[in-house]
C-alpha positions as a Markdown table, in Angstrom:
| # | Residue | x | y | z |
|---|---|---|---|---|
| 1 | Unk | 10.6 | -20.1 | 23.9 |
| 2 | Unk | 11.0 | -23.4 | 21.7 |
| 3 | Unk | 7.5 | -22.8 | 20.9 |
| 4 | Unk | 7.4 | -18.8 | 19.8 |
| 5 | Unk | 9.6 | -19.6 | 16.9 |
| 6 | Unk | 6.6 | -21.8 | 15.1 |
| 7 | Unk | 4.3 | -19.6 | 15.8 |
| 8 | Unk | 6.6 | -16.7 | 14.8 |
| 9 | Unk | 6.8 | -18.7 | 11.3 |
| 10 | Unk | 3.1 | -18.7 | 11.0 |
| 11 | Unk | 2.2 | -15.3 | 11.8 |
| 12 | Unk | 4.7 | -13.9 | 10.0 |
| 13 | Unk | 3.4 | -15.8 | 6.7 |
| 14 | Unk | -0.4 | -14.5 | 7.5 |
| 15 | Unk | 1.1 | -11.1 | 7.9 |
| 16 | Unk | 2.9 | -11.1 | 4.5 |
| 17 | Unk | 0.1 | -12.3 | 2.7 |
| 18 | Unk | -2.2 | -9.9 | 4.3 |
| 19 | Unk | -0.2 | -6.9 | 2.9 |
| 20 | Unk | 1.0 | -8.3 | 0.2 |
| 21 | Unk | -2.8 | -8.8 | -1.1 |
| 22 | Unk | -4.1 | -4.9 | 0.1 |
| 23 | Unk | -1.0 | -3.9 | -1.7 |
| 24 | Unk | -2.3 | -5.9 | -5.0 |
| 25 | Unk | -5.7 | -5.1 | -4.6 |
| 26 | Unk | -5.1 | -1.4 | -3.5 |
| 27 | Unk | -2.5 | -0.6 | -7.2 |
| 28 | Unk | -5.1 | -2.7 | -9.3 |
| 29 | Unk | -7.5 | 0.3 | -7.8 |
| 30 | Unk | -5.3 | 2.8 | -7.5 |
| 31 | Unk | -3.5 | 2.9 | -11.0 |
| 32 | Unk | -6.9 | 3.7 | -13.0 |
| 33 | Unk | -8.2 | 6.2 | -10.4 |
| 34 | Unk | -4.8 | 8.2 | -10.4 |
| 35 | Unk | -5.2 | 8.7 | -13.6 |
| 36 | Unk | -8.3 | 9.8 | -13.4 |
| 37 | Unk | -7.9 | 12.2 | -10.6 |
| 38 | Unk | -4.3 | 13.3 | -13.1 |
| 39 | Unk | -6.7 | 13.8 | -16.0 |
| 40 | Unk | -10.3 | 15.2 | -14.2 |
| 41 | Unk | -10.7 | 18.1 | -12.3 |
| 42 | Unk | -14.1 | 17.3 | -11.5 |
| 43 | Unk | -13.6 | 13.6 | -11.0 |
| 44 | Unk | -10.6 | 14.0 | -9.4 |
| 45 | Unk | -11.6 | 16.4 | -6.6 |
| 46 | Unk | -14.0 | 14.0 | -5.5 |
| 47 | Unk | -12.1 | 10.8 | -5.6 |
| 48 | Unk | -9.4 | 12.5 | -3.7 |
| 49 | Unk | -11.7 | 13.7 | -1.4 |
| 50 | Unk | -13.8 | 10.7 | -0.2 |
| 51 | Unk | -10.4 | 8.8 | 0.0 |
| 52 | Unk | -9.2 | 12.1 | 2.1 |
| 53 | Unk | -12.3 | 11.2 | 4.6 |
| 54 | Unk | -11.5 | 7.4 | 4.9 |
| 55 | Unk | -7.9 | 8.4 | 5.8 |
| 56 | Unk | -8.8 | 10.0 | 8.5 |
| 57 | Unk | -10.9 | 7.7 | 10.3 |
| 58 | Unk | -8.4 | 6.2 | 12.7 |
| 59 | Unk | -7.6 | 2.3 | 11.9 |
| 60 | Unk | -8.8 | 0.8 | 15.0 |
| 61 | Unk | -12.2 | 2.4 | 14.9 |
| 62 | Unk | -12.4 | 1.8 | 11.3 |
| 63 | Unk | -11.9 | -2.2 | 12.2 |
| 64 | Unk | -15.0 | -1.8 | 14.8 |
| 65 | Unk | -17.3 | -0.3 | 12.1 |
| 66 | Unk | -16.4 | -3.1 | 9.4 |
| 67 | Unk | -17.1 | -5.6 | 11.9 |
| 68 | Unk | -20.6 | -5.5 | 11.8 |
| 69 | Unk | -21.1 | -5.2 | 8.5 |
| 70 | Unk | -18.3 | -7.7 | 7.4 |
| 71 | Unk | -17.6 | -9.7 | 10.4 |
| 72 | Unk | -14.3 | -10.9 | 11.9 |
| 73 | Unk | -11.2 | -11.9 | 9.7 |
| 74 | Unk | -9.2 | -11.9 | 7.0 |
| 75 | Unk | -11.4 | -10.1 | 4.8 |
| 76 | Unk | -12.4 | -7.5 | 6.9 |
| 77 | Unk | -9.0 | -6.6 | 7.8 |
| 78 | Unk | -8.0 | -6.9 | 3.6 |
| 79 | Unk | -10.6 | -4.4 | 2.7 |
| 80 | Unk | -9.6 | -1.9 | 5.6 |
| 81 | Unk | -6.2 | -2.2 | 4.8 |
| 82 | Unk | -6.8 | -1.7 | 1.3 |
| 83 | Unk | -9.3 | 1.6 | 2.0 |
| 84 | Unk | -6.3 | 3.5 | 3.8 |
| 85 | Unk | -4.2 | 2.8 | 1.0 |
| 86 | Unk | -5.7 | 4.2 | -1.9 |
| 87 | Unk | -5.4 | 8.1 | -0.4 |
| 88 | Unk | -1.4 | 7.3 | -0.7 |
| 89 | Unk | -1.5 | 5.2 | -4.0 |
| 90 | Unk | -4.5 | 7.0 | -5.9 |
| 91 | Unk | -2.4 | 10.7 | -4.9 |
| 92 | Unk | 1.0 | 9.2 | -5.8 |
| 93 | Unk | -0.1 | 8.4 | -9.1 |
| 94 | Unk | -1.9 | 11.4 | -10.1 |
| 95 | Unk | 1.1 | 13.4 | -8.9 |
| 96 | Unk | 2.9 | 11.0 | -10.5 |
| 97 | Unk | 1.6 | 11.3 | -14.2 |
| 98 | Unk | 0.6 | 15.0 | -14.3 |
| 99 | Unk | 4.2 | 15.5 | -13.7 |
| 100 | Unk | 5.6 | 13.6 | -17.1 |
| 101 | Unk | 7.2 | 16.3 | -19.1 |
| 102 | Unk | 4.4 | 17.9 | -21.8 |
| 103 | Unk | 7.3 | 17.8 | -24.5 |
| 104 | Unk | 7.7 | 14.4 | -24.1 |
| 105 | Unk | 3.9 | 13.5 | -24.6 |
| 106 | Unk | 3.7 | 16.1 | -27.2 |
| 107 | Unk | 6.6 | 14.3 | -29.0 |
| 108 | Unk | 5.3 | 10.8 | -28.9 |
| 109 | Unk | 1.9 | 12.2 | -30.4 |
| 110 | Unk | 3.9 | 13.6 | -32.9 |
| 111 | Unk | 5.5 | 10.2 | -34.0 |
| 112 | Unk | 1.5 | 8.8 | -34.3 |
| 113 | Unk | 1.1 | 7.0 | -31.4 |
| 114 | Unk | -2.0 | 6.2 | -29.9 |
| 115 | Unk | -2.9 | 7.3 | -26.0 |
| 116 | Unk | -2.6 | 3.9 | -25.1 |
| 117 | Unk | 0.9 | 3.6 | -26.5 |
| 118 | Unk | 1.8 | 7.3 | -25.4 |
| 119 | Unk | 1.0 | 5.5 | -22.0 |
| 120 | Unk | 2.5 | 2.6 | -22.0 |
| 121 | Unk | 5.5 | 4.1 | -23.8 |
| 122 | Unk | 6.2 | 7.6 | -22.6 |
| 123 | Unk | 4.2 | 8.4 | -19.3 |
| 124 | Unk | 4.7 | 5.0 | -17.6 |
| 125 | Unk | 8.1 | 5.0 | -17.7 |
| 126 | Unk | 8.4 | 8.5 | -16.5 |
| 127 | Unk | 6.1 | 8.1 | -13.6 |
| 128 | Unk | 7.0 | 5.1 | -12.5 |
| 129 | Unk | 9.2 | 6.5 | -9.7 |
| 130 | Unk | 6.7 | 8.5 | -8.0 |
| 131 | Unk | 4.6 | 5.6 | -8.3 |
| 132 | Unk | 7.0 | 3.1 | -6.8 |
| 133 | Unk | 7.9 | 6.3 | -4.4 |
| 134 | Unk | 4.0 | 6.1 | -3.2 |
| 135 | Unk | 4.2 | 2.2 | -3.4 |
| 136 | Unk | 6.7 | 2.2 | -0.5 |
| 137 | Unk | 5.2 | 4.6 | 1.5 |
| 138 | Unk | 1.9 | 2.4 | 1.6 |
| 139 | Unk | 3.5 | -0.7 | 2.2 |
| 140 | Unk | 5.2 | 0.6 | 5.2 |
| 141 | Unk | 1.5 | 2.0 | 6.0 |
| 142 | Unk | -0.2 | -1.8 | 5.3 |
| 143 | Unk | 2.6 | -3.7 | 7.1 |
| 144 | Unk | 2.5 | -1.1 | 10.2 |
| 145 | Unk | -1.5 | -1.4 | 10.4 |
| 146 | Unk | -2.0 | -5.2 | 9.5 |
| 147 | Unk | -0.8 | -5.2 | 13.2 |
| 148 | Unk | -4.2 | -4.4 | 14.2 |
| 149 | Unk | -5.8 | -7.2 | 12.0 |
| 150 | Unk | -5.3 | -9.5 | 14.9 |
| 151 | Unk | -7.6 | -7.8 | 16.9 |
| 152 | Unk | -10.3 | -9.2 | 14.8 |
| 153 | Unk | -8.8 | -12.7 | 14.4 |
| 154 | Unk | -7.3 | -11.9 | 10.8 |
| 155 | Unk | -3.7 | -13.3 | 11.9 |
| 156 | Unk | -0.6 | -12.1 | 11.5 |
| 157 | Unk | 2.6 | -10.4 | 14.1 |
| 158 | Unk | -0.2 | -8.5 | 16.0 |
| 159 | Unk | -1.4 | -11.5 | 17.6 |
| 160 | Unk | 2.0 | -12.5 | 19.2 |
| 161 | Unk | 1.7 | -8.5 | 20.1 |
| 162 | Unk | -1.8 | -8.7 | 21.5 |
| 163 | Unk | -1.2 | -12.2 | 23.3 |
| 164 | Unk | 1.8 | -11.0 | 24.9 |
| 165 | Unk | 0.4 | -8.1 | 26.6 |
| 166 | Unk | -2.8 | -10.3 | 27.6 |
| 167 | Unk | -0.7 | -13.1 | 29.1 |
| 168 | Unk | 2.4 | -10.7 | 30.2 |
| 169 | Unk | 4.9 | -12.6 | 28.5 |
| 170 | Unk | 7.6 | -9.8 | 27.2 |
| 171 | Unk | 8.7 | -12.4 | 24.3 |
| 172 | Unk | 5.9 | -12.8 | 22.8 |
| 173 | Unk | 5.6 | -8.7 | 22.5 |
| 174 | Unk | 9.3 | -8.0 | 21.5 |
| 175 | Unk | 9.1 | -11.0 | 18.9 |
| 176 | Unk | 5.9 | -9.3 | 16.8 |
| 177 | Unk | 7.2 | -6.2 | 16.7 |
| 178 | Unk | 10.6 | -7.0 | 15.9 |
| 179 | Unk | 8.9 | -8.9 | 13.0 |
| 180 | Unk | 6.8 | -6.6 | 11.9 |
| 181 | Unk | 9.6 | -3.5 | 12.4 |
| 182 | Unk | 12.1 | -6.3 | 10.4 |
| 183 | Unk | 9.3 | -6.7 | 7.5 |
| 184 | Unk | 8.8 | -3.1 | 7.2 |
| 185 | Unk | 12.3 | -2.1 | 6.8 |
| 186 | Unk | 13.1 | -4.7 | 4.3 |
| 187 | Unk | 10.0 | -4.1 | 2.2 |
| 188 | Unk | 11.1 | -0.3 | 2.3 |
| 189 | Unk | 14.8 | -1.6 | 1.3 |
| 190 | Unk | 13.6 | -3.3 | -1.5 |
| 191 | Unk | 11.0 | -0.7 | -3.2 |
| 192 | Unk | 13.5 | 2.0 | -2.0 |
| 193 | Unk | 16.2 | 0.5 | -4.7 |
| 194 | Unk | 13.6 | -0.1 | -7.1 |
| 195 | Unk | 12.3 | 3.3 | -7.0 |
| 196 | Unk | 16.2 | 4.2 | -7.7 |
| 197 | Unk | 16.1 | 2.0 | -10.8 |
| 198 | Unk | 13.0 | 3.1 | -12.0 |
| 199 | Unk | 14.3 | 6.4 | -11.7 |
| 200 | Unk | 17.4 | 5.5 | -13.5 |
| 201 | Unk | 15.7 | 4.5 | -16.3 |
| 202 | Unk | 13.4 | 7.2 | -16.8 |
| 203 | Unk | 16.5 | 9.8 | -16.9 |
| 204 | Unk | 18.2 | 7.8 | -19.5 |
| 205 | Unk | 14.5 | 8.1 | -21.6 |
């Protein structure tokens, strides 16, 4: 037992960085597409729609087809993880700014500012709860799926999972999914107050 907690310590810190860098990448991608998708029919169909067919594709089996291509680790696992998430972030975004009141964006063009500064000013600060909404939901996703990662030596809580069922040693098992339940709840805990504030916020605009 003396030695889980060690090795508790260090999957736990490949597991965070693992989501914590599809969730960086995936928003980086997301934010531009969503608007996109917000502001293009034609555009946006498609984008929505080749996301759509990715998220389908079930996680394990989408692991096994990156393999060859991409071979085992870290970076295979980052750019799965950061495929499934753009269906959730890219959507949440468009929904996000197509739902920032007309008046509002009407007004601001009024008052001379450019669509840059409408952005930044106006329709940021109004989307930004659906946005951190979608944020949340993804996370969970990434930090849920990043489980699997072991499975082709990326690290992280799946491998006490995937060790403990090989070897039959209950500990092992209860202690990566405790961990990765643990990390999931408080990463929803945080964004979930967050989104609160952001929402706040955007009333008192």
């Amino acid at each position: 037992m003396s030695g889980l907690v060690p090795r508790l310590a260090v999957a736990l810190a490949q597991h965070v960085a693992l989501s914590l860098s599809a969730l960086a990448i995936s928003l980086a991608i997301a934010v531009p597409l969503g608007i996109v998708v917000a502001r293009s029919r034609r555009f946006g169909g498609a984008i929505l729609a080749v996301f759509g067919t990715i998220y389908t594709i079930p996680s394990l089996a989408a692991l096994a087809l990156l393999v060859p291509v991409l071979g085992l680790g870290f970076g295979t696992a980052l750019v799965a993880l950061v495929a499934y998430a753009q269906m959730i972030l890219t959507r949440s975004v468009a929904t996000a700014v197509r739902g920032v009141p007309p008046a509002l964006v009407d007004a601001a063009q009024g008052l001379g500012l450019s669509p840059l500064q409408r952005f930044y000013r106006v329709e940021l600060p109004q989307a930004l709860p659906s946005i951190v909404g979608g944020l949340r939901i993804a996370t969970v996703a990434i930090i849920a799926i990043a489980n699997l990662a072991a499975w082709i030596d990326a690290g992280g809580l799946g491998t006490l999972i995937f060790d403990g069922l090989r070897r039959d040693i209950p500990a092992e098992i209860i202690a990566g999914a405790l961990g990765s339940a643990t990390l999931a709840l408080i990463a929803d805990g945080l964004l979930r107050a967050l989104e609160e504030t952001a929402r706040k916020r955007a009333a008192i605009f």
